[in-house]
C-alpha positions in Angstrom: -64.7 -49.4 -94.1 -64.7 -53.4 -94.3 -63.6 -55.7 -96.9 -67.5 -56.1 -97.5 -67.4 -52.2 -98.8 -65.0 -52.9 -101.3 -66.9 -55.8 -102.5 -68.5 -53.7 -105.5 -65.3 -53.8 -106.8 -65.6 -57.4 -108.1 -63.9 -60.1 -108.7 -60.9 -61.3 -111.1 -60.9 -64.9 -111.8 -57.0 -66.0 -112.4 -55.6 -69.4 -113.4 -53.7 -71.1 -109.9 -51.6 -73.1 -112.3 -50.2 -70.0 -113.7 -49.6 -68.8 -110.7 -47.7 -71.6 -109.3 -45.8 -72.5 -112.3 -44.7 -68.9 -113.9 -41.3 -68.9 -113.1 -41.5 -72.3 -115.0 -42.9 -70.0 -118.2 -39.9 -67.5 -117.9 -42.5 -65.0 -116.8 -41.4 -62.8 -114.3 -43.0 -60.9 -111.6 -43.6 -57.8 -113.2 -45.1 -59.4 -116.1 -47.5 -61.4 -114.0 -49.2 -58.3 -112.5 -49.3 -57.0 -115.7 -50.8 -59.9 -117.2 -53.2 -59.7 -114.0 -54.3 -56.7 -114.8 -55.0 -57.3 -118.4 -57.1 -60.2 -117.6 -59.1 -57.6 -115.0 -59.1 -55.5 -117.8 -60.6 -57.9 -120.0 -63.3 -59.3 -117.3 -64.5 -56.0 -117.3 -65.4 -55.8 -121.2 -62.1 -53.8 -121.8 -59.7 -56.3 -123.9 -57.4 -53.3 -125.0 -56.5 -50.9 -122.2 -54.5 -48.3 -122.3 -50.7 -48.0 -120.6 -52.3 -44.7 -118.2 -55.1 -47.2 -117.2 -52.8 -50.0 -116.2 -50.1 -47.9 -114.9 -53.0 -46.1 -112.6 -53.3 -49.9 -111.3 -50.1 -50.4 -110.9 -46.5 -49.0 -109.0 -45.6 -49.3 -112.8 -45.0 -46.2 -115.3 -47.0 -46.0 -118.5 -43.6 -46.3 -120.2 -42.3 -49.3 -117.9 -45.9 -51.0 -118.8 -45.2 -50.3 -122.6 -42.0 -52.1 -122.0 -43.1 -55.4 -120.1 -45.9 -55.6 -123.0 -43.4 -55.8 -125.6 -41.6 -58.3 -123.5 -44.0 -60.5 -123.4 -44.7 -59.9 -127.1 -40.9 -60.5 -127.4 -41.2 -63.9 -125.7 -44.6 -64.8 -127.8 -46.8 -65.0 -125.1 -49.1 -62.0 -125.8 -50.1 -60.9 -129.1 -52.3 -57.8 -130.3 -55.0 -59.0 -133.0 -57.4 -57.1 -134.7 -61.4 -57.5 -134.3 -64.4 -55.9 -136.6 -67.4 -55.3 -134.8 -70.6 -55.2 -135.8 -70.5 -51.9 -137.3 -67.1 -52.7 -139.3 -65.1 -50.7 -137.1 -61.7 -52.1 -136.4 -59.9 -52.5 -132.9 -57.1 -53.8 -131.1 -57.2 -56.0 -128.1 -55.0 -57.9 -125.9 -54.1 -61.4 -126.6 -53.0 -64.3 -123.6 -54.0 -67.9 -125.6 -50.5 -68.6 -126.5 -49.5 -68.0 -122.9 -52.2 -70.5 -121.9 -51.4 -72.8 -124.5 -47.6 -73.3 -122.8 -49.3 -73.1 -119.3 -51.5 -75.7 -120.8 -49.0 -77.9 -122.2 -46.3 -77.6 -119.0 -49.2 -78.5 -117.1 -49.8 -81.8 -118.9 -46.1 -82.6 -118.5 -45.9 -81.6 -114.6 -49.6 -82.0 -112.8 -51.0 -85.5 -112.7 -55.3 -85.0 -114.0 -57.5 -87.0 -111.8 -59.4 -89.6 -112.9 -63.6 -89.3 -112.8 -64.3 -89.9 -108.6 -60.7 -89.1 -107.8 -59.8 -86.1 -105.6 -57.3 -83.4 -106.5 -55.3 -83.5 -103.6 -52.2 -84.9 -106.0 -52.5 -81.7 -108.0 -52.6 -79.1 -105.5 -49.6 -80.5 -103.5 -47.3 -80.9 -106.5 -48.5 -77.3 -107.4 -48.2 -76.0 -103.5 -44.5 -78.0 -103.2 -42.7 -76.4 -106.5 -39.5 -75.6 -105.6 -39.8 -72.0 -105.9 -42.9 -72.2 -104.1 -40.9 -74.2 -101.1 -38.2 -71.6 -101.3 -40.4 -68.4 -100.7 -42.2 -70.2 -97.7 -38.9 -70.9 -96.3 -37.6 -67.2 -96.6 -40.6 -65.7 -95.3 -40.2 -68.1 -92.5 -37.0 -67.3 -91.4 -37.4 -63.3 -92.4 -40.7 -63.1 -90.5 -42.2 -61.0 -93.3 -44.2 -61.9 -96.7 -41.3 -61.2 -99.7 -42.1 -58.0 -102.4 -42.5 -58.6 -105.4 -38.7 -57.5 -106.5 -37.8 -60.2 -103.5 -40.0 -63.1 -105.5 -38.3 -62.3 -108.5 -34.9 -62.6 -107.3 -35.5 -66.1 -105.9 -36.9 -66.9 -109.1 -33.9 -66.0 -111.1 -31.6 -68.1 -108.7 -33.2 -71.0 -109.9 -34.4 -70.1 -113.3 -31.6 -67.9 -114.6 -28.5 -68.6 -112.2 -29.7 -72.6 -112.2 -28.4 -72.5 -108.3 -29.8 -75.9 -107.0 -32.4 -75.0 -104.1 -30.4 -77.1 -101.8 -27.9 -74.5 -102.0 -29.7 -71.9 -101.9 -31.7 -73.0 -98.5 -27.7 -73.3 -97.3 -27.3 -69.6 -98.0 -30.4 -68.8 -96.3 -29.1 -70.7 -93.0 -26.1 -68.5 -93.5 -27.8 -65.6 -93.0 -29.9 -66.2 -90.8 -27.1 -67.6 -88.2 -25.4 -63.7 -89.4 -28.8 -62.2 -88.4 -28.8 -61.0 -92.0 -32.2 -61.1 -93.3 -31.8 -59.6 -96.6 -31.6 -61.2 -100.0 -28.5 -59.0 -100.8 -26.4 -61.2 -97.8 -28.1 -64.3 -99.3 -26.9 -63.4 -102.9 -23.5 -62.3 -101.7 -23.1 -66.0 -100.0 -23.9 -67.6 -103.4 -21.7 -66.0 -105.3 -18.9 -66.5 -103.1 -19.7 -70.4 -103.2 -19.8 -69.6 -107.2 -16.8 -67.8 -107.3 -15.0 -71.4 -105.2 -17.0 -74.1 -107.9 -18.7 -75.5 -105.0 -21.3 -77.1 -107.0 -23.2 -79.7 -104.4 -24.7 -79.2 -101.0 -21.7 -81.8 -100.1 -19.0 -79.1 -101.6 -20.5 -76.2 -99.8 -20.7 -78.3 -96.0 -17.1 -79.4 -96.4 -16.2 -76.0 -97.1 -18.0 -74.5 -94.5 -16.4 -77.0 -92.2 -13.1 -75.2 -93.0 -14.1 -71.6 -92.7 -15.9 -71.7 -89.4 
């Protein structure tokens, strides 16, 4: 069969500026493909699924998709509201806007809008050059392969959760790569051990790699 079989599937339209500026949200990668799916869901005319219908969607469990909806509900960025129809029946469904609305508003702060006439090339390169971005081209680069999921979320918690400065991070990348290493789990082990010395710069980590060679 070809892609044009699979066509009848649809389409899901999805927001590129929550793609490219997640991490940014504190979402991580499980809880964008969740919040893909409920926005699949939703397209479709379902705004409430159930956890069997996204877990059958997923790699996820019904009970690990139970979990990653009450962290997001946790973190305020999905709610569950109440609609009566037109028969007075009341239902549940899924709810993103506050999610958009700090998309929205981290997007004013970070993404120049175009004036009328003007192209969006400004846009697309400060969303294509993130720094997370940068750092999973470089990886898949060097490791020859596209990153999983689990792999996307590491990187992501370097920077977001560790606060490692990219710089340093692309350092421990070389480091692996001149070992022939290509796993995050050498990369992770090199940044701890720079952690564990208070080498804090890119300047601090050459100097002491000068000394170790």
């Amino acid at each position: 069969m070809q892609y044009n079989d699979y066509r009848f599937l649809g389409f899901t339209m999805f927001s590129n500026g929550l793609l490219a500026y997640y991490p940014q949200l504190k979402i991580t990668n499980s809880e964008l493909i969740l919040i893909i799916q409920l926005e699949l869901f939703a397209q479709k005319g379902n705004k409430f699924p159930s956890n069997e219908q996204m877990a059958a969607n997923t790699n996820f469990s019904s009970t690990e998709i139970a979990s990653i909806i009450q962290q997001l509900i946790d973190k305020n960025d999905l709610t569950i509201d109440q609609v009566t129809d037109e028969k007075g029946r009341i239902g549940n469904y899924y709810n993103l806007d506050r999610l958009y609305s700090k998309l929205d508003d981290l997007l004013e702060k970070n993404v120049a809008t175009p004036k009328a006439g003007e192209e969006t090339t400004t846009t697309t390169s400060e969303i294509d050059n993130s720094p997370l971005n940068q750092l999973m081209r470089q990886f898949e680069i060097e490791f020859g392969r596209y990153l999983s999921p689990i792999e996307r979320e590491e990187i992501s918690a370097w920077l977001n959760v560790d606060h490692y400065d990219p710089e340093i991070i692309k350092l421990a990348l070389r480091e692996a790569v001149l070992s022939q290493a290509y796993s995050l789990k050498y990369v992770d082990r090199v940044l701890l051990n720079w952690q564990r010395h208070n080498l804090k710069t890119t300047g601090e980590v050459q100097k002491f790699l000068q000394r170790n060679r």
